[in-house]
C-alpha positions in Angstrom: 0.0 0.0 0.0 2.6 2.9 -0.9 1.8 6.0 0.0 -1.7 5.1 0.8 -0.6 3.4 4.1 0.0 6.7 5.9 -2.8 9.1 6.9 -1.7 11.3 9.6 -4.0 12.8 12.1 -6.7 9.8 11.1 -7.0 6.1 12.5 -4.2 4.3 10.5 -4.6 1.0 8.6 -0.8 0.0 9.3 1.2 -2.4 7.0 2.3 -5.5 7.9 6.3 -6.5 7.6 5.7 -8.8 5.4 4.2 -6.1 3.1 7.7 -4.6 2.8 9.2 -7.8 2.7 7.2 -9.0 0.2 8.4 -6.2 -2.5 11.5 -5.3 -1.4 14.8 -7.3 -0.5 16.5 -4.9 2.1 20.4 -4.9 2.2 22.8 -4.5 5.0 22.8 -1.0 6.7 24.8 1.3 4.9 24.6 3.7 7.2 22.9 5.1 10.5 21.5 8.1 10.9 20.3 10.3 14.3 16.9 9.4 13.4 16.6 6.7 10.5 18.8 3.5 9.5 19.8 3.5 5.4 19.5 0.8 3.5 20.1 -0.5 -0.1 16.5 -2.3 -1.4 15.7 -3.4 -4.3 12.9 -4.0 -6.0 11.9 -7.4 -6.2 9.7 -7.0 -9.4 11.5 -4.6 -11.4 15.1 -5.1 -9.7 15.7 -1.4 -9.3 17.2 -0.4 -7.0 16.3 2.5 -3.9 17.2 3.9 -0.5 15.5 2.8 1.7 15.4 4.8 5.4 14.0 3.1 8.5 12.8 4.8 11.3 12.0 3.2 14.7 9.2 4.4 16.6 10.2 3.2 19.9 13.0 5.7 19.1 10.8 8.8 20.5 8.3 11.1 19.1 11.3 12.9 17.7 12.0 10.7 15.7 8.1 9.8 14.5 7.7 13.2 13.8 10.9 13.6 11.7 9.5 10.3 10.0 6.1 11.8 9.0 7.6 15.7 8.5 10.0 14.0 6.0 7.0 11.8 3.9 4.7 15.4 4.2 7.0 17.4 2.8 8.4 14.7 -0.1 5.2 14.3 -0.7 4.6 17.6 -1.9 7.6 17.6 -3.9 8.5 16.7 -7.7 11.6 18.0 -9.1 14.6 16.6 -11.0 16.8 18.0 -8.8 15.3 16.7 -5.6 15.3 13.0 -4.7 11.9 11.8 -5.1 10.2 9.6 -2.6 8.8 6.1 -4.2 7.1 4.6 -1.4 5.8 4.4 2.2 4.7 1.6 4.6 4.1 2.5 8.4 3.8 -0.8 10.2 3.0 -0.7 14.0 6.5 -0.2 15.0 8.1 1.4 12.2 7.9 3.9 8.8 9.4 3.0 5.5 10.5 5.2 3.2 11.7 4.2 -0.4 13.5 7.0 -2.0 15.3 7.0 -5.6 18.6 6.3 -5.5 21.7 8.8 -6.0 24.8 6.4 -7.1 26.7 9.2 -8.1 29.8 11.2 -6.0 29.8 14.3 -3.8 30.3 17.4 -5.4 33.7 17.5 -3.4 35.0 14.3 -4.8 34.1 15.3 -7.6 35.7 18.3 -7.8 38.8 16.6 -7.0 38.2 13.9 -9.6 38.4 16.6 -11.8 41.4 17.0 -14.6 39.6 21.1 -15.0 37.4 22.9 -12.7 36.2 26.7 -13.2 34.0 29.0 -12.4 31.5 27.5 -15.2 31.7 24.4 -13.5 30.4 25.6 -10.1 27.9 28.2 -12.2 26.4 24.8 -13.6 26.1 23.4 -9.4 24.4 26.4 -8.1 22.4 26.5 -10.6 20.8 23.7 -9.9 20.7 24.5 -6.2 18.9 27.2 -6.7 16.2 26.0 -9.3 15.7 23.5 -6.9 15.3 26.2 -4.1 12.9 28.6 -6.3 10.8 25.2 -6.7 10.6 24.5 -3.1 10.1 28.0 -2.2 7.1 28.5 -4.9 5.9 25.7 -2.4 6.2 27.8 0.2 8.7 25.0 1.9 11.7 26.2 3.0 14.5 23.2 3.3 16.8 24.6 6.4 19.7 22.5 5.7 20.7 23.3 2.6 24.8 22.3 2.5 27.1 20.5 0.2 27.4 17.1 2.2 23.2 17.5 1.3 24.1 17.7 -2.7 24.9 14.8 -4.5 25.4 13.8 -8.3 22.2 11.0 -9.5 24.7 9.2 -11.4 28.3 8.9 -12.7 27.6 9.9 -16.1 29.7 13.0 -17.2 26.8 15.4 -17.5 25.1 14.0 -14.1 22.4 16.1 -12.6 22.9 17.4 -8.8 19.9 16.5 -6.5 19.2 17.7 -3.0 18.6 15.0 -0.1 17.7 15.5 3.4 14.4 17.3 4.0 13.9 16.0 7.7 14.1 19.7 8.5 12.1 21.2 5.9 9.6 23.4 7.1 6.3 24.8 5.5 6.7 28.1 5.9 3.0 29.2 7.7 4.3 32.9 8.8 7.9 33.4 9.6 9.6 30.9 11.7 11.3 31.2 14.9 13.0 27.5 16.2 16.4 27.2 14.9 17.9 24.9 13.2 20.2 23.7 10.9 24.0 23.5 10.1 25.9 26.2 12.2 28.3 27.3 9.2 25.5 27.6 6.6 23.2 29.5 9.0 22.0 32.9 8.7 22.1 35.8 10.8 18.5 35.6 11.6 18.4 32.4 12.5 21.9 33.0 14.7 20.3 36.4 15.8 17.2 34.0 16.9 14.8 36.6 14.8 12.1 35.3 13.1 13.1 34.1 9.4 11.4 32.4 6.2 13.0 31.5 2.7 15.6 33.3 2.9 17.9 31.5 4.8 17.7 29.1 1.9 19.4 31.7 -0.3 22.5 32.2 2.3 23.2 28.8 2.5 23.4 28.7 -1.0 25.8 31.6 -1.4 27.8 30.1 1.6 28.1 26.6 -0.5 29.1 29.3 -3.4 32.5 30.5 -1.7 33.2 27.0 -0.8 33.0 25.9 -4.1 34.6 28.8 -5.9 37.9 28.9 -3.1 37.8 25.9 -0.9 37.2 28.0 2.1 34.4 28.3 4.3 33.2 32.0 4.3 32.8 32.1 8.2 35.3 29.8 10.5 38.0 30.1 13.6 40.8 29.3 14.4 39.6 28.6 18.0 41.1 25.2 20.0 39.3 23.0 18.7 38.7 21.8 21.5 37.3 25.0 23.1 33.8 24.4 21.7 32.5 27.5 23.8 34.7 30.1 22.2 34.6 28.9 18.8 30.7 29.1 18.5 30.7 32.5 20.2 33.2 33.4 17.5 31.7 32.0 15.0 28.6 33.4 15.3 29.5 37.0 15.8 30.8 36.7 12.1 28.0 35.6 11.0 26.2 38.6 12.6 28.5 41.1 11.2 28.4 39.1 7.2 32.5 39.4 8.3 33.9 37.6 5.5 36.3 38.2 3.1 37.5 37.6 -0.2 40.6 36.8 0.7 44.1 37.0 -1.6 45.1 34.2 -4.0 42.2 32.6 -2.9 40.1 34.7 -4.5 42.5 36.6 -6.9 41.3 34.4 -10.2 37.8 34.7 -9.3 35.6 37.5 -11.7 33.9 40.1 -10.0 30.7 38.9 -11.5 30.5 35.4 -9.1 31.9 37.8 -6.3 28.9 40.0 -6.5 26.7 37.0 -6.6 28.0 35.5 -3.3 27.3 38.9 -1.9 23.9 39.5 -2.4 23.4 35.9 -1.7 24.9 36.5 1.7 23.4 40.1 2.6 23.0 40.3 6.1 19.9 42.0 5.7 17.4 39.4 5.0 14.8 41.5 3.1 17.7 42.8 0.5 18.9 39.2 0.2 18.4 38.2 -3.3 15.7 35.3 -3.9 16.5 32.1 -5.6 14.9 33.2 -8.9 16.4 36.7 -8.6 19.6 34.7 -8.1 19.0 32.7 -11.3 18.4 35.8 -13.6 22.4 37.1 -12.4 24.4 36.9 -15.1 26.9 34.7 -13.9 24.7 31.8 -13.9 22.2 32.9 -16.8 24.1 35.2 -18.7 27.5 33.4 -19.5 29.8 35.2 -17.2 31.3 33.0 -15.2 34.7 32.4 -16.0 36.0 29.4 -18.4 39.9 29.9 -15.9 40.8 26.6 -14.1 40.7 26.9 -10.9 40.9 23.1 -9.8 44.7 23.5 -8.4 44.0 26.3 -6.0 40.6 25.3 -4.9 41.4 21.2 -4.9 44.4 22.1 -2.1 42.2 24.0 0.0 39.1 21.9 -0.2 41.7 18.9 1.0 43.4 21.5 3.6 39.9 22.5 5.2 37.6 19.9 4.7 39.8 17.1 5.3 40.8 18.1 9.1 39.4 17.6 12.0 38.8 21.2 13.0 36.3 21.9 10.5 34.8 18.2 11.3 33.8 19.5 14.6 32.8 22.7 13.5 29.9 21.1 11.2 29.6 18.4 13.8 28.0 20.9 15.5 24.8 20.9 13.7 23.3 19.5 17.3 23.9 23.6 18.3 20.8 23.7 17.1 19.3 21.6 19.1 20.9 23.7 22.0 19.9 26.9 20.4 16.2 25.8 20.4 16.5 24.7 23.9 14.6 26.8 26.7 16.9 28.1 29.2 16.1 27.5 32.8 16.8 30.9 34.0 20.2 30.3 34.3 22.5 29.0 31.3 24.8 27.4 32.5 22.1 25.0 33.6 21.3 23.4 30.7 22.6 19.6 30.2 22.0 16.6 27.7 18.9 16.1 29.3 17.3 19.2 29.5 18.6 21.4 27.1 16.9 19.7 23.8 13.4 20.1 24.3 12.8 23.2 21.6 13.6 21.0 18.5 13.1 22.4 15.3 11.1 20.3 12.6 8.5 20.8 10.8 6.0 21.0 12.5 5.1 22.1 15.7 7.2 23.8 18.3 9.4 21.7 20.2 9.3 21.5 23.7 9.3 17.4 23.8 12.5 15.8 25.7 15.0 15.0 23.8 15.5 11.3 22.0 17.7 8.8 22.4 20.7 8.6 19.9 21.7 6.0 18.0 23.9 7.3 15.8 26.8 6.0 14.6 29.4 8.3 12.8 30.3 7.4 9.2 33.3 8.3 7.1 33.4 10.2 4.7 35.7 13.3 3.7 33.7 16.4 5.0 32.0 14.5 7.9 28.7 17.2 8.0 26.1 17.4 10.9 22.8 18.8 11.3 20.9 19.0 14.3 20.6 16.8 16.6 19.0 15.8 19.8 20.0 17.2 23.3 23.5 15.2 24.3 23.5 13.9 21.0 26.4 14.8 18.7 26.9 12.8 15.1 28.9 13.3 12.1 27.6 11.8 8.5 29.0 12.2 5.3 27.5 14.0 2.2 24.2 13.0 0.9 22.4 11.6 4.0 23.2 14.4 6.6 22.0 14.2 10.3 19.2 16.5 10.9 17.4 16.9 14.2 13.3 17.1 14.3 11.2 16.7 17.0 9.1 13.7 16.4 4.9 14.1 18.4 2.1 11.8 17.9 0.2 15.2 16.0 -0.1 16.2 12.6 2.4 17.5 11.2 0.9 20.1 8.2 0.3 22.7 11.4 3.1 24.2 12.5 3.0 26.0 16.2 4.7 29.2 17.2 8.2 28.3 18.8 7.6 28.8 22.7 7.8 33.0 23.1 10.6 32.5 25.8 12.5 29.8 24.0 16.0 31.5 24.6 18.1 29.2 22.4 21.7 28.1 24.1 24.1 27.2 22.7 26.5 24.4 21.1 26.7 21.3 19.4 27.8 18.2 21.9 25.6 19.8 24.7 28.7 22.3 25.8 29.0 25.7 25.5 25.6 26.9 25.8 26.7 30.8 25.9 28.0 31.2 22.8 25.2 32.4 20.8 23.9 34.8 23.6 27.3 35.8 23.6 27.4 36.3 20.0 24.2 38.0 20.0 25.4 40.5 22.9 28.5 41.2 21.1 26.4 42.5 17.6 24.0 44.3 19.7 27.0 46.0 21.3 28.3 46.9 17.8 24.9 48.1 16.6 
């Protein structure tokens, strides 16, 4: 019964296993996930294959609602540059989702694969992105975790089309939105400001992925310990406030001032002069043939290896779970907020999150730039590229409703449940400046 097995908010007819069984052989685990389990399946009719992503109920109502924000929103959905979900079964203790699936690389590896890369070659990326972005916005959906460990090529054919993956935090946008969430060095100033915010922040992430494709360096990042998890979110955050980043010599030297000027009005602080995703599409660096033919591959491939490849910046975008501490309602005090009681304001879809947090059951995969989105309170992962960890708050209700985040929600801080000052430090610091 695909996609007619799941009626949220009504008395459900569940599926039995052996419905899933019966038309699909599921692999091993290829990976796990904060919230879902990935499998290979194939189809035992047709022998296609599919990704398959299990999630467990008995897993929390985190993780139920990330299950049924995930099938609402994929549901909605049809474009070639978005994986497409295939099918659903909810049994009594679990939800099934069939997805196509992408066999091609990361846009890193590919990069690297590459014998010439220029600005042509990214144009052709963020193109994509963004048509995929203007879709989803004429939707009114806004994705939230929009990063390049979410873009993957479909296949490994030269001319390969980029998709998008990972829509557990995907939000229809119902008014503007106040619960954070997402990938700390992809977020926007609003969201870090903890002001309300819509589309938009769609359109930053998408120039941030820009710089990184076009000089191997992450627009906003410090040179913090790594180990002092505090200080480096407080100082990470206060450039993203300011929009302090640079375009930095050689880096940037070979780079036209046409793609420049994109990336900045992609990354205007000011949300409201922030170009949209089909204003971004009409720039003539991606429509009107000036991006440069140069190749860039030498200087870009040696800094994609020196940042992406160390730990450092692992941790920095293992910090997606700062999210979950930035949704999380202080107890008067800050420095009171642990695993356990600092992940109720998860942001998902729907509803405002103000449910404890969920186990974790994560595992950390490999993989070169090791992303993470949000996760559960205490709960800290790091995935690789197309499947990225992403926290919502599973409940019992329907998810096509979304609630206003909780009015005193003041969102803490960090990613592995530490530093929970940072962003009101951060915050302090702009006001200060303003």
């Amino acid at each position: 019964m695909p996609f007619g097995c799941l009626t949220i908010g009504e008395k459900k007819d569940y599926n039995n296993p052996s419905d899933v069984s019966d038309k699909y052989d599921l692999g091993q685990i290829v990976k796990s996930e904060e919230f879902c389990e990935i499998f290979r399946a194939k189809d035992k009719t047709t022998i296609k294959m599919f990704t398959c992503k299990k999630f467990l109920k008995k897993d929390g109502r985190k993780v139920r609602k990330a299950a049924k924000n995930e099938i609402l929103i994929l549901k909605m959905v049809k474009h070639p540059n978005i994986l497409q979900l295939v099918d659903v079964f909810e049994t009594k203790k679990e939800y099934f989702l069939f997805l196509e699936l992408a066999t091609g690389r990361e846009v890193f590896d590919w990069i690297l694969d590459q014998g010439y890369y220029s600005e042509r070659d990214t144009s052709n990326v963020v193109r994509q992105v963004l048509e995929a972005v203007a879709y989803l916005h004429s939707l009114h959906i806004v994705h939230r975790n929009l990063k390049l460990e979410n873009l993957v090529y479909y296949n490994r054919l030269k001319h390969s089309k980029i998709v998008i993956s990972d829509f557990h935090l995907a939000k229809l946008e119902n008014g503007l939105i106040k619960d954070p969430c997402g990938t700390p060095e992809y977020l926007a100033p609003e969201v870090v400001g903890r002001q309300r915010y819509g589309r938009p922040v769609d359109c930053w992430a998408t120039g941030v992925i820009m710089y990184i494709l076009l000089s191997g360096n992450p627009p906003f990042y410090d040179e913090t310990d790594e180990e002092d998890y505090e200080n480096h979110d407080k100082n990470l955050f206060r450039k993203i406030l300011a929009g302090d980043y640079e375009f930095d010599s050689p880096y940037w030297d070979e780079i036209s001032d046409s793609a420049k000027s994109l990336v900045a009005r992609l990354m205007e602080v000011d949300q409201d002069q922030r170009l949209t995703a089909q204003e971004a599409i009409n720039h003539e660096w991606i429509s009107g043939g000036a991006a440069s033919d140069k190749n860039i591959k030498e200087n870009v491939c040696a800094q994609i290896e020196k940042n992406f490849a160390r730990a450092k910046w692992k941790k920095a975008v293992r910090v997606t779970t700062i999210m979950k501490r930035l949704r999380a309602p202080e107890q008067s005090d800050l420095k009171a907020t642990s695993p356990g009681a600092g992940a109720p304001a998860d942001g998902t879809v729907p509803q405002a999150a103000t449910d404890p947090p969920v186990p974790s059951s994560a595992v950390p995969p490999e993989g070169p730039p090791t992303p993470v989105t949000e996760l559960p309170a205490g709960a800290e992962i790091s995935q690789p590229a197309p499947e990225a960890g992403a926290e919502v708050e599973a409940s019992d209700g329907e998810p096509q409703q979304p609630s206003p985040a909780p009015q005193e929600a003041e969102p803490t801080l960090r990613c592995n449940g530490e530093a929970s000052a940072a962003l009101n430090a951060a915050t302090e610091a702009g006001d200060e400046q303003g």
